[in-house]
C-alpha positions in Angstrom: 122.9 64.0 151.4 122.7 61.1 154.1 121.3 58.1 153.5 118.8 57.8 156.4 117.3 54.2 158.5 114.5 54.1 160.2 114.3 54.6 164.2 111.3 52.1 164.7 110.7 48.6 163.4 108.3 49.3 160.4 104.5 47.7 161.2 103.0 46.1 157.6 99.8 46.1 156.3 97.5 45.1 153.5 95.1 46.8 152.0 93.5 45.1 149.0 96.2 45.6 146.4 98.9 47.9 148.3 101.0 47.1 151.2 102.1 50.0 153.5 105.1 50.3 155.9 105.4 53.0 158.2 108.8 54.2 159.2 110.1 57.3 161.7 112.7 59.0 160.2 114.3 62.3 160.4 117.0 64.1 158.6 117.5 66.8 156.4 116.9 68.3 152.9 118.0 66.2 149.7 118.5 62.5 152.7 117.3 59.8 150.9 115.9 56.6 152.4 115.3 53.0 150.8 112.2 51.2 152.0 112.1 47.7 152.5 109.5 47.4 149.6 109.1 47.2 146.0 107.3 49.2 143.5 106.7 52.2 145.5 103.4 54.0 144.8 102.7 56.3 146.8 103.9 57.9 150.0 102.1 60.3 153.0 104.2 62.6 154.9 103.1 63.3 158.7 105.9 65.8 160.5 106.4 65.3 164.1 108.4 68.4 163.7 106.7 72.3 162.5 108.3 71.8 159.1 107.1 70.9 155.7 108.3 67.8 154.6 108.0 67.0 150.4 109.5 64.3 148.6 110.0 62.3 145.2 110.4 58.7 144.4 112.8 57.1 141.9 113.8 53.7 141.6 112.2 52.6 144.8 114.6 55.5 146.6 112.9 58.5 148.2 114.1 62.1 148.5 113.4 64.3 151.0 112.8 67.8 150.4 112.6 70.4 153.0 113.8 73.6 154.2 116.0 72.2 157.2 116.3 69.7 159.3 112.7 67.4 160.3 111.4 64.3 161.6 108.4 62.8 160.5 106.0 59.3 160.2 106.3 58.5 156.6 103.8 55.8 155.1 105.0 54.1 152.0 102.8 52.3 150.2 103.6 49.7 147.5 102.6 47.0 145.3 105.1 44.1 146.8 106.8 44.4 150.1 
């Protein structure tokens, strides 16, 4: 399991109580990538690749799940960040 960084400089945004990030990334099943942000709630997946891409969050550290190898938009969105 890598540890994976982002390809693109992540834009921010508010919105009301959340702020969201967006980061490119791509790896493979069980990578796990660290978002600059704290308190993660909630995350949308969007693949660039023909791939389902699931995940879970723990500690602020997300893991990818997947059946092979992917690349994807992924839109955290947190409390503080």
């Amino acid at each position: 399991m890598a540890a994976l960084t982002q390809t693109n400089t992540p834009s921010r945004h508010v919105l009301g109580d959340y702020v969201v990030r967006h980061y490119d990334l791509s790896g493979n099943n069980g990578d796990t990538f660290t978002p600059e942000q704290v308190g993660v709630a909630f995350l949308t997946i969007t693949p660039t690749t023909a791939i389902a891409v699931g995940a879970t969050v723990t500690n602020d550290v997300i893991t990818f799940v997947t059946a092979g190898a992917w690349a994807a938009r992924v839109a955290v969105f947190s409390r503080r960040g």
